[in-house]
C-alpha positions as CSV (number, residue, x, y, z in Angstrom):
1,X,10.7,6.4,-15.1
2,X,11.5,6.7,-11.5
3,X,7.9,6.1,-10.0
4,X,7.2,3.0,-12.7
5,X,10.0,1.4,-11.9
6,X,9.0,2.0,-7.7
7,X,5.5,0.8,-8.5
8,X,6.6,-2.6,-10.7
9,X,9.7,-3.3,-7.9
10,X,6.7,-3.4,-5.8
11,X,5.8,-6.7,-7.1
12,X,8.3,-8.6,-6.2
13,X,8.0,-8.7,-2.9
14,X,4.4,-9.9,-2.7
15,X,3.5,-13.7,-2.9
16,X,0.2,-14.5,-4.4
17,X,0.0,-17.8,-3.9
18,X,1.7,-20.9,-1.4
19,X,4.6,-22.4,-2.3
20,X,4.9,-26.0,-4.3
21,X,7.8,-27.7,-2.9
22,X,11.0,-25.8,-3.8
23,X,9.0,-23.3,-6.2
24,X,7.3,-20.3,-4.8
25,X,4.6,-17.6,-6.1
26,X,7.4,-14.6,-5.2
27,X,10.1,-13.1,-7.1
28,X,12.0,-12.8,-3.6
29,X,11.6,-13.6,-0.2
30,X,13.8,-11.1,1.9
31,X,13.5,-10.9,5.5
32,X,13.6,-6.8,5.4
33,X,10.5,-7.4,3.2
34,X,8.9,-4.1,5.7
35,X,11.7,-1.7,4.8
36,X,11.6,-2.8,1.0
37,X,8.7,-1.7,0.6
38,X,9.6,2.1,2.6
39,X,12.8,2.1,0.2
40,X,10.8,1.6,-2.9
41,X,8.2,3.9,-2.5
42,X,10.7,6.6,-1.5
43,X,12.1,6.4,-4.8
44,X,8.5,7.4,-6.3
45,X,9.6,11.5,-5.0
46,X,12.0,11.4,-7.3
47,X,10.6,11.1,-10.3
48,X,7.9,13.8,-9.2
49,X,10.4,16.1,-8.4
50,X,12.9,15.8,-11.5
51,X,9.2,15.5,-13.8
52,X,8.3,19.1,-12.2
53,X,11.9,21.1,-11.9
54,X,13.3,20.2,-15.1
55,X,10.1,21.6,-17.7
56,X,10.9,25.0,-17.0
57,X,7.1,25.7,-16.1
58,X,5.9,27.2,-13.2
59,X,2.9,25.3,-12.4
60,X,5.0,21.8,-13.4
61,X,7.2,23.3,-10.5
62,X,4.5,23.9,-8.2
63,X,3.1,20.3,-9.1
64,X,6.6,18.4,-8.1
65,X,6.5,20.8,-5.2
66,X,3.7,19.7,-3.7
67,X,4.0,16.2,-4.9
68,X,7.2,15.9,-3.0
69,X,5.9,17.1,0.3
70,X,2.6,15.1,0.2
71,X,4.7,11.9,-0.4
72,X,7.5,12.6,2.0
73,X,4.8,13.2,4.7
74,X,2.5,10.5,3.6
75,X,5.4,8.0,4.2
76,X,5.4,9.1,7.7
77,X,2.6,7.7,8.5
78,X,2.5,4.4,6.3
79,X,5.9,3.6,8.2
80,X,4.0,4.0,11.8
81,X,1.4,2.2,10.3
82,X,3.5,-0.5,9.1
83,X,5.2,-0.4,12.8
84,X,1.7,-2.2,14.2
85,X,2.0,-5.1,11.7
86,X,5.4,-5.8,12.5
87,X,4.6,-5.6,16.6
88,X,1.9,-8.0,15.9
89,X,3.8,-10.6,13.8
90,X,7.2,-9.9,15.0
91,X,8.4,-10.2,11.5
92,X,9.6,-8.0,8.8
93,X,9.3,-10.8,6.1
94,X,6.2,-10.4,4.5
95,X,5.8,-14.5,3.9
96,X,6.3,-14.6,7.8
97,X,3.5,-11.8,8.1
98,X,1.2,-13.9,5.6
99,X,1.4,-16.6,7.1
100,X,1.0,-15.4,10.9
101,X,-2.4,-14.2,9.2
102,X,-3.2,-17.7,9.4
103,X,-3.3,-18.2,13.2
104,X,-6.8,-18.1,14.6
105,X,-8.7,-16.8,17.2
106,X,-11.1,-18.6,19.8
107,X,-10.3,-21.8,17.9
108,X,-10.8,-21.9,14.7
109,X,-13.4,-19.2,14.3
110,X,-11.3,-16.1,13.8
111,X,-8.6,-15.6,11.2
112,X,-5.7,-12.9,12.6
113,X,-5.8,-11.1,9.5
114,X,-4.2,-7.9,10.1
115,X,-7.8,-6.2,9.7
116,X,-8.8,-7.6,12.8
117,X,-5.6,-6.9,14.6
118,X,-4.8,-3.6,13.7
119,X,-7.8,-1.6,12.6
120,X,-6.7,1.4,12.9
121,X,-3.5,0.8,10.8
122,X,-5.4,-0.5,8.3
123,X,-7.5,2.5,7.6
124,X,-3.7,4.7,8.7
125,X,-2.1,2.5,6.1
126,X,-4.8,2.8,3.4
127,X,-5.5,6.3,3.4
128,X,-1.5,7.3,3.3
129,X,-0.7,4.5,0.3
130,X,-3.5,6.6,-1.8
131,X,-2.4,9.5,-0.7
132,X,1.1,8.4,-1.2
133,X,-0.1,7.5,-5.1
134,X,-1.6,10.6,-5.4
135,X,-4.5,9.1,-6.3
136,X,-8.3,11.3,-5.5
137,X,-9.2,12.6,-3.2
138,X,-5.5,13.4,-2.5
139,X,-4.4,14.8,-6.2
140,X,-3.3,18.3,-5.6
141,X,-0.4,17.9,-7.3
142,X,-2.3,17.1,-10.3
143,X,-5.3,19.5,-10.0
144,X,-6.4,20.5,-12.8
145,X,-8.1,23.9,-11.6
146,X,-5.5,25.2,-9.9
147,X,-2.3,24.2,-12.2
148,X,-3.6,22.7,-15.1
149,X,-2.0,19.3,-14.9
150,X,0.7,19.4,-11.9
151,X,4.1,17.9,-12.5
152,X,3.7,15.9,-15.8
153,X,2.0,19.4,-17.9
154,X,5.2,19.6,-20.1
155,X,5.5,16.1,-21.1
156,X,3.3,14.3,-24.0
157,X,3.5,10.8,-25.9
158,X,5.6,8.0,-24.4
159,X,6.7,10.3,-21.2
160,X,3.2,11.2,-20.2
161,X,1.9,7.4,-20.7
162,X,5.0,6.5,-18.3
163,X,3.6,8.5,-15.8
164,X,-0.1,7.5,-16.5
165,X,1.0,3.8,-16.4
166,X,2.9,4.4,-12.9
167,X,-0.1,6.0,-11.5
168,X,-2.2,2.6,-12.5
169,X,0.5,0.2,-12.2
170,X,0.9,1.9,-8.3
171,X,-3.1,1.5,-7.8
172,X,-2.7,-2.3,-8.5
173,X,0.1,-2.0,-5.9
174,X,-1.6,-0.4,-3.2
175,X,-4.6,-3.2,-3.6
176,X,-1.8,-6.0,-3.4
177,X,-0.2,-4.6,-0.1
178,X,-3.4,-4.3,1.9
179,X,-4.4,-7.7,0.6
180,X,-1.2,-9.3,1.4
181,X,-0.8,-7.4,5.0
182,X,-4.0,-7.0,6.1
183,X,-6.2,-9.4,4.3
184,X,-4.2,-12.8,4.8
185,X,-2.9,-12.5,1.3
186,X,-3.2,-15.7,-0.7
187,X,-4.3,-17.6,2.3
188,X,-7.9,-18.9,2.6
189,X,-9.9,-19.3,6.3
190,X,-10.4,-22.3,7.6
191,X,-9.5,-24.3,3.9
192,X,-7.2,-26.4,6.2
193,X,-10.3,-27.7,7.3
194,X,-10.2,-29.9,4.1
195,X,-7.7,-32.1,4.8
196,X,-8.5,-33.8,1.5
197,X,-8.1,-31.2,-0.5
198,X,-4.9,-31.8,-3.3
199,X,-2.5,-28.9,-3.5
200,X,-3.0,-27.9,-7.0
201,X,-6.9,-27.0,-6.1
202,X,-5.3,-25.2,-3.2
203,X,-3.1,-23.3,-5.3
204,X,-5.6,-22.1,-7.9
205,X,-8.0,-21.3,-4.7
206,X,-5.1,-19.5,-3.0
207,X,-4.5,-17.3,-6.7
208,X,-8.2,-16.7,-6.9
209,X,-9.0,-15.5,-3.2
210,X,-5.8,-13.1,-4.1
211,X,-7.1,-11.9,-7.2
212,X,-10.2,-11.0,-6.3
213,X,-9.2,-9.1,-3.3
214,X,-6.9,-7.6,-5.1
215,X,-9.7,-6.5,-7.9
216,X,-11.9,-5.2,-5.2
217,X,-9.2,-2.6,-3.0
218,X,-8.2,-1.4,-7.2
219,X,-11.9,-1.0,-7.7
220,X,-12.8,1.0,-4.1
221,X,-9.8,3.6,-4.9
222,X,-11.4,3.8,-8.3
223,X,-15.0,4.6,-6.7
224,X,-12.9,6.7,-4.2
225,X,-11.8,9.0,-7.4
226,X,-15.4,9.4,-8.3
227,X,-17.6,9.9,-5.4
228,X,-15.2,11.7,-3.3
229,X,-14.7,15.6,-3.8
230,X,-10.9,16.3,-3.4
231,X,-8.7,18.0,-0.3
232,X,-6.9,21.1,-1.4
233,X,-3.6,20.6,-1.1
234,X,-3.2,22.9,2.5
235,X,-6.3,20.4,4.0
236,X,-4.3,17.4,2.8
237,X,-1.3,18.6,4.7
238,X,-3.4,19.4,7.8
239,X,-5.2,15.9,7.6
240,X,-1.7,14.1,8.1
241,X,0.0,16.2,10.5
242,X,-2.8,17.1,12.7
243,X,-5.1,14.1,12.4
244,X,-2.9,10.6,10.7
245,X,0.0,11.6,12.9
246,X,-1.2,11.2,16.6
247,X,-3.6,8.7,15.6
248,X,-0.5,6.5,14.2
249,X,1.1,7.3,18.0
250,X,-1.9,6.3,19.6
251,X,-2.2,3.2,17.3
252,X,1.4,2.1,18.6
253,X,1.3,2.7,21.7
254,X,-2.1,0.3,22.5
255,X,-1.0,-2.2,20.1
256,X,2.0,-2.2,22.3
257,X,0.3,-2.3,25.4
258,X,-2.0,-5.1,24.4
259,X,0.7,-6.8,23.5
260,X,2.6,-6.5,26.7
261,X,-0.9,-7.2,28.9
262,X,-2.1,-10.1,27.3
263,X,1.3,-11.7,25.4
């Protein structure tokens, strides 16, 4: 129950909607909202780990064996990723980093989602939360043709649907994180433009834009498990060490430059 519990905890963090005098659309509000979300994820290993070690099968123990090393390294490079964000909104908070997405550039014309700001962490912070959920094409330690059904082969009826509903509960997870930190999260362009505009519409607004964002990055990891043919699990490592790695450097160290030349 170790990676449901990491995948609902997730939740809590993430607001989906602006707040309405004293009530807000988040379970909490912490100002090490960044480091929260390393903590919780970390927590995921565990239950891959203990799943695989304690069924007494080889290929479970091969399965929480590689799980555990493609997580651990996967968090690597979500963390640098993450590193860009916070350089850009000088915030750990994730409200504070939704609502810096609502600064502009050239005007009005531009919204600073983190998309525009930090490309390359977006695609560095995408491709190691799948990876990170296991999800195609990074599912070696679930591959069927190799060892039947990884860390989880031992376990059937309410056990196994623990891990299946982790593994779907995490994908809506991963679509609510690169919504709220790289998509504006609940906030809509240039809708302040309507002064008029009474804040219940702007709440439902605000829910729907998050929703539907939300619907579309759960539905591209789904199309990602069917079109894309999957890394074995040596090309997996390879792809984070040798490739995610110095591109996460190099991704710090302009964001940091940029942000020192033009500040």
């Amino acid at each position: 129950f170790f990676g449901l519990i990491a995948a609902v905890a997730t939740f809590a963090i993430i607001p989906i909607a602006g707040p309405i005098g004293d009530f807000t659309f988040q379970v909490t509000d912490i100002e090490p909202g960044l480091l929260f979300i390393f903590a919780i994820t970390s927590l995921s290993v565990y239950g891959a780990v203990l799943a695989g070690t304690s069924s007494n099968s080889k290929f479970a123990l091969l399965g929480g064996t590689r799980a555990s090393a493609q997580m651990i390294s996967y968090e690597v490079f979500m963390g640098l990723a993450l590193m860009g964000i916070f350089m850009v909104y000088g915030t750990t908070r994730v409200s504070g980093i939704v609502d810096g997405q609502n600064e502009y550039w050239f005007g009005s014309l531009i919204p600073m989602w983190g998309v525009f700001t930090q490309p390359l962490g977006f695609v560095l912070f995408f491709t190691a939360l799948v990876a990170e959920t296991k999800r195609a094409p990074f599912d070696a330690p679930e591959g069927e043709s190799e060892i039947v059904a990884g860390y989880f082969l031992e376990y059937s009826g309410m056990r196994w649907s623990a891990f299946m509903l982790a593994e779907y509960v995490a994908l809506v997870g991963v679509a609510s994180l690169i919504t709220t930190l790289f998509f504006g999260g609940y906030h809509i362009p240039w809708l302040h433009l309507w002064e008029s505009a009474p804040q219940w519409l702007v709440t439902i607004l605000q829910i729907i834009k998050f929703s539907v964002f939300t619907l579309f990055f759960c539905w591209f990891q789904i199309q990602l498990r069917w079109t894309v043919p999957k890394f074995r699990f040596d090309q997996t490592m390879a792809l984070g060490w040798k490739k995610l790695l110095p591109l996460s450097l190099i991704n710090l160290f302009v964001t940091a430059f940029v942000i020192l030349a033009f500040a």
